[in-house]
N, C-alpha and C positions, 0 to 999 in steps of 0.2 A: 504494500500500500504506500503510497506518495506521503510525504514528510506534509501536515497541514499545516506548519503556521507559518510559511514561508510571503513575504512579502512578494509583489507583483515582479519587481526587478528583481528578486534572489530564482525567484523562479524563470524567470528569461536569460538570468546569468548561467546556469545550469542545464536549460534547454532549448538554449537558440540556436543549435546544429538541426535538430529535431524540426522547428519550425521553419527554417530555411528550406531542406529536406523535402517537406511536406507541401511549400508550397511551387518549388518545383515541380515535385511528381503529381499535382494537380494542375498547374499549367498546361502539360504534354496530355492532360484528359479533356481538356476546352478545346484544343485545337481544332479537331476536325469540327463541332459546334460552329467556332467561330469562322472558318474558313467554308463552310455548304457552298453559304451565297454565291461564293466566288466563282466552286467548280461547277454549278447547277447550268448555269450557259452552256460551258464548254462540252459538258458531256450528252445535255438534252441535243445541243446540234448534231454532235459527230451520231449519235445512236437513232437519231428522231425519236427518243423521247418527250411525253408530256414535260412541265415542269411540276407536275406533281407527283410524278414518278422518278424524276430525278433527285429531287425534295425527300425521296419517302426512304433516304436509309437511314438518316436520324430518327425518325418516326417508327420502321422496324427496329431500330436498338431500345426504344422507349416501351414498345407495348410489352419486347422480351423482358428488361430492365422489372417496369410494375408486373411482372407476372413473378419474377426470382429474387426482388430485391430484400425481400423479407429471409429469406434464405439464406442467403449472404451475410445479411444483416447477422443471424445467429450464428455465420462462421466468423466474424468480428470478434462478437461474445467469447465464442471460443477459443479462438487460435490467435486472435491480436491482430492489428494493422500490418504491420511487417509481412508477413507468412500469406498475405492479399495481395497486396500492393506490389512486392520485386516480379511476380509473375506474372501482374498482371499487365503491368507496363510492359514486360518482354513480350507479352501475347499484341496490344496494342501496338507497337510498333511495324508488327510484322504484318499485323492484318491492315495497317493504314497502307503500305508499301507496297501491298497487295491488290489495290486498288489501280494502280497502273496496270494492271492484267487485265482491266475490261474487257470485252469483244465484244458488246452487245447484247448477251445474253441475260435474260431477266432475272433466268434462274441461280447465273455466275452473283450477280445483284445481290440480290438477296442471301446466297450463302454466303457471302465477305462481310454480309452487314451481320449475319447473325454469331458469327466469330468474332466479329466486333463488338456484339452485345456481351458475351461471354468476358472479353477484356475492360467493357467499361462496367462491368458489375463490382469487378473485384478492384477497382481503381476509382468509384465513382465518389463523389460526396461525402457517402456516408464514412466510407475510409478516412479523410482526411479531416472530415469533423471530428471524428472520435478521436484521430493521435490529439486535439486538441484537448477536448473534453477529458479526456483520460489524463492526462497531464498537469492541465494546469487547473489550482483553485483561484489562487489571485492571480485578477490580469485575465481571465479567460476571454473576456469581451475582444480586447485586442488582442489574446494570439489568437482567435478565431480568424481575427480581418486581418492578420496577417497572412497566414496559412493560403485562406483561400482570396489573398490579392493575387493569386499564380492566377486563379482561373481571369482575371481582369486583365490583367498582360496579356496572358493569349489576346486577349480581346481585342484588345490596343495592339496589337502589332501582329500577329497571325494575317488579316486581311491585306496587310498592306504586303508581308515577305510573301504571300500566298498569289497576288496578284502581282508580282514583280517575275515571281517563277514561272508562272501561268504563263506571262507574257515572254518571258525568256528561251524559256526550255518545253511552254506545252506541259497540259494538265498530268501526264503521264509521269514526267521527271518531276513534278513540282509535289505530286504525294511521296515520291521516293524522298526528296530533298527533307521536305517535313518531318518525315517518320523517323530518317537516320539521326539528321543533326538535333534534335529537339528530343527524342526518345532517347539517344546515348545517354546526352546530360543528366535525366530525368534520373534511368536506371544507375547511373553512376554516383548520384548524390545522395537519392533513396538508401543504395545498397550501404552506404560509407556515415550514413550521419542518421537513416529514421530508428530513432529508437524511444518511441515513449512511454506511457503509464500503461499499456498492456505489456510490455517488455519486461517492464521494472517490476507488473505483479508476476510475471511469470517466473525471473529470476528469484522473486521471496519465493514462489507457491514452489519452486525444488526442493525446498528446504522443510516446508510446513504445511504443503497440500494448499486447497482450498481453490477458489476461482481467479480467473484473469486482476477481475475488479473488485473486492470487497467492499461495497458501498452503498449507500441506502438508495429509496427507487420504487418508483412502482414497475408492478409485472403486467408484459403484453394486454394482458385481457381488465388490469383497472386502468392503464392508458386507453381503452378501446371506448372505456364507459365515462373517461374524463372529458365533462365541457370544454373548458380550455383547451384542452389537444385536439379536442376535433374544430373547435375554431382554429388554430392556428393549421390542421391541417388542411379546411375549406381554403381559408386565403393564401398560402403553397401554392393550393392543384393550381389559380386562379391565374395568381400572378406570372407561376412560371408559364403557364398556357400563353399570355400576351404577350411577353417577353422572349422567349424564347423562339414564339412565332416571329416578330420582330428581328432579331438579330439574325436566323436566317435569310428572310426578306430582305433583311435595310439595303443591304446593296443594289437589288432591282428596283426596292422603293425610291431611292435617290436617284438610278438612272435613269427610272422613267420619268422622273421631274426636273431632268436636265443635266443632271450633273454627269461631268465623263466620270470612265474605270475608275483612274487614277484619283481622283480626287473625291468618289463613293469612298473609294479606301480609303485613302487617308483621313474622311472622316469620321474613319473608328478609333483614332488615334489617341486623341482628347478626350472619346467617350471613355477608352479603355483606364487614361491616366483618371479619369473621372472615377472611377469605378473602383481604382485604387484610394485615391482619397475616402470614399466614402466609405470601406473598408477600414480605414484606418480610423477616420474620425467617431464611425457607430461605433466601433470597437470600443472608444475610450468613453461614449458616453452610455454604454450597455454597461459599463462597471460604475455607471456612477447612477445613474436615472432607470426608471421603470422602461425596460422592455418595449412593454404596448404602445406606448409613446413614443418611444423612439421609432419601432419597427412602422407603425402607422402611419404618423407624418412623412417618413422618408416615404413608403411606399407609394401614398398618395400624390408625393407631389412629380411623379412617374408620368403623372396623367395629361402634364405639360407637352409629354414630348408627342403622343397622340395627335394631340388638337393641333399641335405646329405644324406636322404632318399631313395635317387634313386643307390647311389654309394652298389656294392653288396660287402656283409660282410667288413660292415664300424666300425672301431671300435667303442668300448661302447663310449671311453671320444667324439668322434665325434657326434654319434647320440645324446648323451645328451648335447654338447653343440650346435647342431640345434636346439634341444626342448626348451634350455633356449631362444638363438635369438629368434622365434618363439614365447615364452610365454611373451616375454617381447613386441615385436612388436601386436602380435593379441589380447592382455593383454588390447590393450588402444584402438581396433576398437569399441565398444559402447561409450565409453570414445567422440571421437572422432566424431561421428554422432552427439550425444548428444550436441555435441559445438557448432559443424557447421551450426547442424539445428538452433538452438538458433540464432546466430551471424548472419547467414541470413535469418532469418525468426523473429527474434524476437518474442517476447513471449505474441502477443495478442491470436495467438490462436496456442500455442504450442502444446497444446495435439490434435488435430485434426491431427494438419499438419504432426508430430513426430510418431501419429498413424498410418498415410498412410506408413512414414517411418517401425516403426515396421513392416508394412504387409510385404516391401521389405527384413526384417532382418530375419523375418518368409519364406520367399518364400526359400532366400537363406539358412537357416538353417533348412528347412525341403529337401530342392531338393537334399543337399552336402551328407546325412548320406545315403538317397536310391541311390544316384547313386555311392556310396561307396559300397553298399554290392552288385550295380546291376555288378560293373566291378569287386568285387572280385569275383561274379556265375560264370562270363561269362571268366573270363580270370586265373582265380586261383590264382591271385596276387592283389597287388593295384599300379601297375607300370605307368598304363594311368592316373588314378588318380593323381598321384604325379606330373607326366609334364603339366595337366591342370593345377592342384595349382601351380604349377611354374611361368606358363604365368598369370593365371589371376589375381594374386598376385601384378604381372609386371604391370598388364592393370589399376588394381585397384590403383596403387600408382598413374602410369600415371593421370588416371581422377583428381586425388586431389592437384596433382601439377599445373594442368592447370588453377584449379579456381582464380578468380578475388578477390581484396581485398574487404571483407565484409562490409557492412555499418556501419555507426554508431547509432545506433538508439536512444541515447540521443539527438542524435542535431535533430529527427523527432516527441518528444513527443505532441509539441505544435502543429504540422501539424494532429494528430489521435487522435478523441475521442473514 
């Protein structure tokens, strides 16, 4: 068990290999998220592809993801973050690089996507919340928005090395390129520095038995019947539904309103830097202020980039300053889950409960990118699009501002063995 009285900085003095580590090897799992947009042209032309079927292998890795994530989620419980994560990065690599082997086949499609699902199970979210949660007591707010500022880099700069390769070398070399140079690092920094609060229970539990995590918590089935958790899991499915549909999009959304390649990408740039600020900032104010507050108002005011969106031939400095609100607010929603789940649920069996959670992050991040190419088939714009993520943007703050103040689960150690 983790040493508790350690102050915010004694704990980052001690485990900042860990959280460097972690936010790496989450990086290399945004990638391909953050780079669709890009290749969804290039591959719907050469195959005659819809783009909703070029669109749909994020949306196969999601339906797989919320079918297994709960699974996974109790191989966490089990076996630790480590003993997930070094495999499954090496599984991800291989299968992103693999993706240069297209032919046109539907079938070739879908089996690379669903070996892809297999690698972002064991490398998703849930992994690298928990080396957080597992870790650290003081300071959790921010090393959560540290850890998972990797997934906001990719963000920030995937689109633009992804579109410079594209144009270079062709979509063929440009997932080779990705998968090598960004996958070595990942697996090499993982292998050499992740080692957190499941490591450290495991090294006591040689000694004296017992489980990964000894710590208080509620179990799967009273999180199931918890108010709170099912609100924060309603506003989850919600947010990542529009966001995630969105950051697929944004690059056809931008070009069909004028803007070239070159300058779609680059403006995920400032979204991405955005995304790490806000990461950084909810961090430090989740250790200081109520949660629902925090997690609420950032998420709501998401709803800016929507409506910026929607206004026709909005100038550049506006569209890219809704992309920045936007990367700064949706920058901290895993951030955010990750908290909440913890704070009400505690962490006896977080990767179970956290699992179920992912399936909901997976249902919404796979349903948001197909019903994005299905309303641009159907309507030749993404205009419906934009007024749902408008509202449910709205709905999803609402749910987070409603929640009740979370417990404390120091004052319940001595009530749970």
């Amino acid at each position: 068990m983790l040493e508790e009285n350690l102050t915010a900085r004694e704990e980052f003095g001690r485990h900042w290999r860990m959280v460097v580590a972690a936010a790496v090897g989450f990086s290399f799992t945004s990638v391909v998220t953050a780079s669709t947009g890009l290749f969804i042209g290039p591959i719907s032309r050469e195959f005659g592809w819809s783009i909703t079927l070029a669109a749909s292998g994020v949306s196969i890795t999601a339906v797989l993801t919320f079918l297994f994530s709960p699974l996974f989620g109790l191989f966490i419980d089990k076996w630790g973050v480590r003993r997930m994560a070094l495999p499954g990065l090496l599984l991800m690599g291989l299968v992103i690089a693999s993706l240069s082997l297209l032919d046109g086949s539907v079938w070739q499609w879908f089996a690379i996507w669903t070996f892809y699902s297999l690698a972002a199970l064991m490398t998703k979210s849930t992994v690298w919340t928990a080396s957080a949660n597992s870790t650290f007591r003081a300071g959790r707010g921010i090393a959560l928005g540290l850890v998972l500022s990797g997934s906001a880099l990719a963000q920030a700069f995937t689109p633009v090395i992804a579109e410079y390769l594209i144009r270079q070398y062709g979509w063929r070399l440009a997932f080779v390129y990705l998968a090598a140079g960004w996958g070595i690092l990942a697996v090499t920094v993982c292998f050499s520095w992740l080692r957190d609060g499941y490591e450290i229970g495991r090294e006591a539990g040689q000694t004296r038995g017992g489980p990964l995590l000894d710590v208080p918590g509620l179990t799967v089935r009273e999180a199931l019947r918890n108010g709170a958790v099912l609100r924060v899991a309603a506003s989850t499915f919600l947010v990542m539904m529009v966001t995630i549909g969105l950051v697929v999009h944004q690059f056809r959304i931008l070009t069909g309103s004028g803007f070239s390649p070159q300058t779609a990408a680059l403006a995920s740039v400032p979204a991405g830097l955005a995304g790490i600020a806000g990461k950084l900032i909810t961090g430090a104010l989740l250790d200081r202020y109520p949660a629902r507050w925090v997690g609420g108002l950032t998420i709501g005011v998401s709803a800016v980039t929507f409506a910026a969106l929607l206004i026709p031939h909005a100038p550049v400095w506006m569209v890219v300053g809704a992309l920045v609100v936007n990367g700064y607010a949706s920058g901290t929603k895993l951030q955010l889950v990750g908290y909440l789940t913890a704070a009400y649920t505690g962490m006896r069996q977080f990767g179970a409960i956290f699992g179920l959670m992912a399936s909901l992050i997976a249902a919404g991040s796979g349903l948001g990118p197909v019903l994005g190419g299905w309303i641009y088939d159907t309507w030749q714009n993404y205009d419906v699009g934009l007024w749902a993520g408008l509202l449910l943007t709205l709905i999803s703050s609402w749910l987070l501002l409603r929640l009740p103040a979370y417990p404390d689960w120091s004052e319940r150690r001595g009530a749970q063995g």
